[in-house]
N, C-alpha and C positions, 0 to 999 in steps of 0.2 A: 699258481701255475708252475708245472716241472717242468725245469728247461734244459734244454737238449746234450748240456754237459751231463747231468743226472743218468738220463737217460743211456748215454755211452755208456756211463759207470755202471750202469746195473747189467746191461746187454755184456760188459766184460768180464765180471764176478760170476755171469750164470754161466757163461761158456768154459772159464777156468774151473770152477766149480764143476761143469756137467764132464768134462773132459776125465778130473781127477777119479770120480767116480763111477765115470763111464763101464768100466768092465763090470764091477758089482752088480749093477741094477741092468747092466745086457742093452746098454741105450747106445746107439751106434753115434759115433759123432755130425751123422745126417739129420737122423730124427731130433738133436738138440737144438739144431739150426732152427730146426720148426718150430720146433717151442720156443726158441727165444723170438724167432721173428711175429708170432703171437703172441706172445708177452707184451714185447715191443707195440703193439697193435693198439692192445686194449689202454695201454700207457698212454699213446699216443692221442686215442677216444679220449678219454679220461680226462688229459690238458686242455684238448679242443674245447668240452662241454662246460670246465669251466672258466673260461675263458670266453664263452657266448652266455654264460651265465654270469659275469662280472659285467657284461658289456652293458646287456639286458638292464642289470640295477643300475648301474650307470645312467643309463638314458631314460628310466622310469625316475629316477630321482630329477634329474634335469629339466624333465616335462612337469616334472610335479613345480619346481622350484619356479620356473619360467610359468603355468598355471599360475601360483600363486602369483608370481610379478603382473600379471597381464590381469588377475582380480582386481587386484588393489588400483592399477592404472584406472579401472572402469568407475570403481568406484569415487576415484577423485577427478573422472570428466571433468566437472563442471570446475575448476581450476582451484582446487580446496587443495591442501595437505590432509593430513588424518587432523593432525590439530587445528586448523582452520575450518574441518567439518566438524568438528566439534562446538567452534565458535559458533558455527550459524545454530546452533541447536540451544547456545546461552542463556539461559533466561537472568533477568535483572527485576530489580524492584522498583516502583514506580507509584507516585503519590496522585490518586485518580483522587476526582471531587470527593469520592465515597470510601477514602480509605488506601493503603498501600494493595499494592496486588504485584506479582510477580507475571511476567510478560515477555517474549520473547526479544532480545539485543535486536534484531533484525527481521521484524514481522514481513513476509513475503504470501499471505494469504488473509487480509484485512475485509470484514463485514463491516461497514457503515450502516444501523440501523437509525443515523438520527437524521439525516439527508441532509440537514445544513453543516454536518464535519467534511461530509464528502470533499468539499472542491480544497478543502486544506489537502487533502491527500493526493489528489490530484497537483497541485502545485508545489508538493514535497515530492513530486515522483515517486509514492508509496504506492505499491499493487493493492489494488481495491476489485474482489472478487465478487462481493455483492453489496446493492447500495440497495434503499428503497428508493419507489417510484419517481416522487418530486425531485431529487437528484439526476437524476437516467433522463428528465425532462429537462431538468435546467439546458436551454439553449448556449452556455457559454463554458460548459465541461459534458456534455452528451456528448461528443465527437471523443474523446479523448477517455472517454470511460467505453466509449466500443470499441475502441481500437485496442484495448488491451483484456475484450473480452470479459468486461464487468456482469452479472448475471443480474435483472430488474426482479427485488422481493416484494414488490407492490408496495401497495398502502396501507395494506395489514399484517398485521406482526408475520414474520415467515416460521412453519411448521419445523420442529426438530428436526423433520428429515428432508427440508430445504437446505438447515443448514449445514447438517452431516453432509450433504452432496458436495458443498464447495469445498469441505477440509478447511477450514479458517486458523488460523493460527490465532487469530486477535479479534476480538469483538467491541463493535464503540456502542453504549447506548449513553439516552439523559439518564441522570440521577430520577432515581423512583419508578422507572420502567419496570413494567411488572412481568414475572418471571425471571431474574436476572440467577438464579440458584440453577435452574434448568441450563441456562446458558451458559454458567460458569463450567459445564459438565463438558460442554461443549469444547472449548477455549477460553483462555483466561479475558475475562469480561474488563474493559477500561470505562468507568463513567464519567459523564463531563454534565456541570451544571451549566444551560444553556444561560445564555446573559455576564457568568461572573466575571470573564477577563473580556476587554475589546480584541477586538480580531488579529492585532499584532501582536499582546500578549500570548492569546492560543495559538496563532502560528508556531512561538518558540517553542510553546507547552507541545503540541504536537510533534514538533523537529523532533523533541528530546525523546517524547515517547516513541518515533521510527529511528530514532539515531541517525536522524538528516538535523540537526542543530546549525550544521552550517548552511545548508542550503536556504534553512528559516529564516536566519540574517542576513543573507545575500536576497532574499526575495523582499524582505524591511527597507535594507538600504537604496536599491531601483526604487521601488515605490517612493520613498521620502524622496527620491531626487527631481522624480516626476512632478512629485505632489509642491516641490518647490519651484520649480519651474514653470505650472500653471497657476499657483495659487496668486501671485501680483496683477497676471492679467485679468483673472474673476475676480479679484476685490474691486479692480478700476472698473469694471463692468456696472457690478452691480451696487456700488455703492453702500449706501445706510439701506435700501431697500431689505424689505422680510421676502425669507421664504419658505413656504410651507409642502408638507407631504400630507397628501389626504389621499383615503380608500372611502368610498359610499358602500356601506353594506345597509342589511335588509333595514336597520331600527335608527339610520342616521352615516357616519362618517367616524373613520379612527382617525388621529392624525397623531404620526410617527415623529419620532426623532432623531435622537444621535446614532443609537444600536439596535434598531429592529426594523435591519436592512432595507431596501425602497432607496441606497441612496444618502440615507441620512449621514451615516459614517464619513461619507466624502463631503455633502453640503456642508452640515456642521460639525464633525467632527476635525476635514483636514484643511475644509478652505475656511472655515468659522464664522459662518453667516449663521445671521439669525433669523428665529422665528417670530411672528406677530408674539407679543406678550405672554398672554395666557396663553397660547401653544408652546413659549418657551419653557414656563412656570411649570407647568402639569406635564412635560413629554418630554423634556428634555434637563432642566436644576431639578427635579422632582429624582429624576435619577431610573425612573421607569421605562420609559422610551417609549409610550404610548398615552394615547386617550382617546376617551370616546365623546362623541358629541351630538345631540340629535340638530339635526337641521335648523331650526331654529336661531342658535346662535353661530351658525355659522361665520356669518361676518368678523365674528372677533377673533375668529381663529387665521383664517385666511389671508395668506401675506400677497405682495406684489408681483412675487411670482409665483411658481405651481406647479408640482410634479406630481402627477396621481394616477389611478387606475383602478378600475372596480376590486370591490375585493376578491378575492381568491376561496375567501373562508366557506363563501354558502354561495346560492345559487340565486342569490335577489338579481334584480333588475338595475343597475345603475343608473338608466333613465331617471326612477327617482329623482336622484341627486341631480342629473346632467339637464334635465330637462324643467328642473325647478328656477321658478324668476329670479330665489335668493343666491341661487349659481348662476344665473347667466346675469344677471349685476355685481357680480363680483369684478372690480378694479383692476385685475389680472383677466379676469374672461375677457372681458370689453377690450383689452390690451393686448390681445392675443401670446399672452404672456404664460399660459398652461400647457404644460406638455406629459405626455402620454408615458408612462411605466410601461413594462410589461407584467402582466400580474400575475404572472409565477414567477420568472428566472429574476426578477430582479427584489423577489424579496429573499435571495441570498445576498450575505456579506460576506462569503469568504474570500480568498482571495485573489482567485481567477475571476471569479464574478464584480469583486470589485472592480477587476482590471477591465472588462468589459464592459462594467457602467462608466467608469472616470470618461470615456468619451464622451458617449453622451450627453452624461451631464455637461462637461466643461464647455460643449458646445449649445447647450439651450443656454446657458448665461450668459455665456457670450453675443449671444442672438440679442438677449432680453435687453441690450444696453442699445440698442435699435431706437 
């Protein structure tokens, strides 16, 4: 920008200038005036414009700069830094039943296709965006998988562009679920062998894989503290008494044990009651957690007390069983010492559902010492 000393200087140089010269070139000392004070004019234009052209960059630079600030702000809403949005996007490696697989530090779009992991993630406060049916059903985590907008994949495998809908970050199946290549295209696939850990080992195994580890042990430590505080009064309850879990399906009766839920995890896995003999032998020191039995030998299986419920598996008639004389001479029927499962929700063991049987249970025992 010329500034207005300049500007003197030049208006004096022209007029001393125009004056010396004046007579040669016939230019009266009027007509100079004019010309300098046009001169003067366009100098004047000249400052202004740029000087509205410095301004201009100026404030286009500023808006830009201030644009940029007000991006980045939007971008980190959700209360991230640039490196804290990076973190959520982490991945880590992690040793699944079937092998290491890399997995996101902080899964926030979790498929449950195996319906009994679900209620772990529910009691890890993991976001779980689609569960299969029998989970969506479970009475004692259905409330709490709709509240957070979980989507029901039925009971049959859901189509690739079920899952493409949800955007999954994380996929849980069993080990040897078929298609797991498909899936993996998907998001990175975690497998879990149903059975290998008890339910407070998987608790941890799951914390670790949502990077809730603590939450996992904080949900161990309540539990044990409960499970010590009822467990003295069910021992004095029920004494040396057996007790059994039995389902009547179509070709006889299973009868469960420590880990294939109905229950057992809490009868004998935390208060430590036993089962009649050969129901302990085959379904629970066997290490299997089941057996089948046809009617027949019932009697040997059948402890003093009873917690059962048709089975779930097929669609027989439990009359069968309930209305046969080798059931209703059972020492427990006659006692009114059998009490009724639900025979879907409570053949989960995880560990919201556990939390929702231990009532139960603790109070048919307690009953049973009547």
């Amino acid at each position: 920008m010329i500034s207005l000393i300049t500007i003197i200087n030049i208006i004096y140089l022209i007029e001393s200038n125009t004056l010396k010269v004046g007579l040669f070139l016939r230019i009266t000392k009027r007509s100079s005036i004019w010309m300098m004070m046009a001169l003067v004019f366009v100098l004047i234009l000249s400052a202004c414009g740029q000087s509205v052209s410095n301004t201009a960059k100026d404030g286009a630079e500023k808006t830009a700069a201030s644009s940029d600030a007000a991006g980045k702000t939007s971008n980190n809403s959700d209360g991230s830094t640039d490196t804290g949005a990076g973190a959520e996007d982490e991945m880590v490696s992690f040793q699944s039943d079937a092998g290491e697989v890399k997995v996101p530090k902080n899964p926030k779009r979790i498929v449950d296709l195996t319906a009994f992991t679900t209620g772990y993630f529910v009691a890890l406060d993991a976001p779980v965006v689609g569960a299969a049916s029998g989970s969506m059903k479970n009475k004692y985590i259905k409330e709490q998988l709709a509240s957070q907008g979980t989507t029901d994949l039925g009971d049959q495998p859901p189509t690739p562009e079920q899952l493409l809908a949800l955007k999954p970050d994380l996929i849980i199946v069993y080990t040897g679920t078929e298609g797991i290549d498909k899936l993996s295209q998907i998001a990175p696939v975690v497998q879990i062998e149903y059975g290998k850990r008890n339910y407070k080992d998987l608790m941890l195994e799951l914390g670790k894989l949502t990077n809730r580890e603590d939450a996992a042990k904080a949900w161990i430590s309540k539990w044990e503290a409960q499970i010590n505080e009822l467990k003295p009064k069910v021992e004095a309850a029920v004494g040396k008494r057996t007790v059994s879990i039995l389902n009547p399906y179509d070709k006889g009766l299973y009868v469960f044990g420590h880990n294939y839920g109905r229950g057992g995890e809490i009868i004998y896995g935390e208060f430590g009651l036993k089962a009649p003999a050969k129901a302990q032998a085959e379904a629970i020191d066997s290490g299997t957690g089941w057996a089948s039995i046809s009617i027949e030998v019932l009697p040997d299986y059948a402890g003093d007390i009873i917690f059962t419920s048709p089975w779930s598996g097929d669609t027989s008639d439990s009359k069968k069983v309930y209305e046969n004389a080798l059931w209703k001479n059972l020492p427990a029927v006659k006692a009114n010492h059998v009490f009724q499962l639900d025979p879907s929700s409570d053949t989960y063991n995880d560990p919201v559902s556990l939390e929702g049987q231990l009532k139960f249970i603790t109070d048919s025992l307690l009953s049973a010492s009547k």
